[in-house]
Each structure stands twice: as structure tokens, then as C-alpha cells.
N, C-alpha and C positions, 0 to 999 in steps of 0.2 A: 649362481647366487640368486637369490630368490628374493620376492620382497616382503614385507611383515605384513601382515593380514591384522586389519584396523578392524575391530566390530563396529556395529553399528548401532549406538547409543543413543537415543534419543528423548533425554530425561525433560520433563515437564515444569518447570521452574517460573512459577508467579510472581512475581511483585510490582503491587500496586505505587502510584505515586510519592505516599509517603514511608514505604520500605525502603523505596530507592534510596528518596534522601534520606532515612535513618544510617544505610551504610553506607553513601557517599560520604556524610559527617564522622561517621565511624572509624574510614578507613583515614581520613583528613589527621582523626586524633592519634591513630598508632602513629603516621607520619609525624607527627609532632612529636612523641614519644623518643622513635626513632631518632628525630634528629636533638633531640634531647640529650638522646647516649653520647652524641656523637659529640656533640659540645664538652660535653663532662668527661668523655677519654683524650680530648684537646688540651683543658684544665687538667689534666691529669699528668698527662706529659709533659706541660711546661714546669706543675710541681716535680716532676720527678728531675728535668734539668738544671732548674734551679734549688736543689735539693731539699726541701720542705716536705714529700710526702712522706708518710711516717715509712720508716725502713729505708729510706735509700741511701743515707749516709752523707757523703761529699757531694759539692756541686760540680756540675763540667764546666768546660773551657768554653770562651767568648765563643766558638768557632760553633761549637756544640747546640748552645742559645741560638746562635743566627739560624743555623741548619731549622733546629726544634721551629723557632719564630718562623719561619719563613713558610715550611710546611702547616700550623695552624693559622697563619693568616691564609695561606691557599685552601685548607679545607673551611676555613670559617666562611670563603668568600663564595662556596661551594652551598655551605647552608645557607646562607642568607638568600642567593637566588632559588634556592627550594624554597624556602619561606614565603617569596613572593608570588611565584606561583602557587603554592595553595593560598595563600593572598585570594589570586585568581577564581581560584575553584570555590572557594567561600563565599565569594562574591556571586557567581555565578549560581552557585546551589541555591545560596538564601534570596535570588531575584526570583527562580522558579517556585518558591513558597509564595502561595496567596494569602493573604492576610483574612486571617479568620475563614478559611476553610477546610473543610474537614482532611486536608489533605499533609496540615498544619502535621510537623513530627513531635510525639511527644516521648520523650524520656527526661529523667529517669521516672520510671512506674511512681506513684504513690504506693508508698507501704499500706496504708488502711483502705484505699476502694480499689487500688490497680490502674488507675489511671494519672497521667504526671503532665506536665508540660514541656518542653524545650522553649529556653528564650532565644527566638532568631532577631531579636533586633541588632541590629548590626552598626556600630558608630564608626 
């Protein structure tokens, strides 16, 4: 048996200061997103046990509820400590921002000169 022959890649990839934190914030918002969906197929399934989504017809048994209940309160308790942690990371990105320097992220663009702001103030 032999072993895979790995090339050797060595691509050149810059990013200054405020790249970083544009996609540190970036990747924060899909997570958010993400756990968006995940909320909303929670909501989803409790409508479907207690038969309210449109199409499902009859509701299930007490047995059913508990079962459904039990596993979105475990997955919701699951989002909520994701949440805190990017809590975290929000926290932590927007201390590495210097207030009023050029290093300051800005989106979304301005439509008419190309240049936007980001509000990092953070409450």
C-alpha cells in the first residue's frame, strides 16, 4: 500500500486588519443565520405535533408532545450556548477595533461613492 502524494501548495493570501475583521463579522452573521434555521425547523416540528402546520392534518398523542418537547428544548438549549459564544467573539472582535482608525471595517459600500460605514458600537 502506498501513500497519497500531497503537492505542495503554497498560495499567498493577505489580509490586512480590517479584512480580518470584515470576515470574522461575516462568518458570525451566517452563524447567526444558521442557527436561525435551526430555530425555525424547532417551530416547525412543534407545529407539526401539535397539528397546526398547514398539511398535517390530526394532532399526536400526549406521548408525542413530550417526546417533540423534550428534544427542542435540548436542541434550543444547544442554540442558546452557541449564541453565547459568538456573544464572545463579538465581543472580542469589536475590542480589537480602534476607534476611529483606519482599520475601522466598513460595510455595507455606499451606493454613490463606494465607501460605507459599519456601526461597531456595541451596547
Amino acid at each position: 500500500m502506498s501513500y497519497p502524494t500531497i503537492p505542495n501548495i503554497t498560495p499567498t493570501i493577505t489580509v490586512d486588519h480590517s479584512g480580518a475583521v470584515n470576515l470574522l463579522l461575516v462568518s458570525m452573521a451566517m452563524e447567526e443565520i444558521s442557527l436561525s434555521h435551526i430555530i425555525n425547523a424547532e417551530a416547525e416540528n412543534i407545529q407539526h405535533v401539535v397539528g397546526t402546520l398547514h398539511g398535517t392534518g390530526t394532532a399526536a398523542s400526549i406521548d408525542d408532545i413530550l417526546k417533540v418537547s423534550k428534544g427542542v428544548r435540548q436542541t434550543l438549549t444547544e442554540v442558546v450556548r452557541k449564541e453565547l459564544l459568538l456573544q464572545m467573539k463579538l465581543e472580542t472582535v469589536l475590542s480589537s477595533i480602534s476607534p476611529g482608525s483606519n482599520d475601522t471595517p466598513t460595510y455595507p459600500p455606499d451606493q454613490t461613492s463606494g465607501e460605507g460605514t459599519f456601526n461597531t458600537t456595541y451596547r
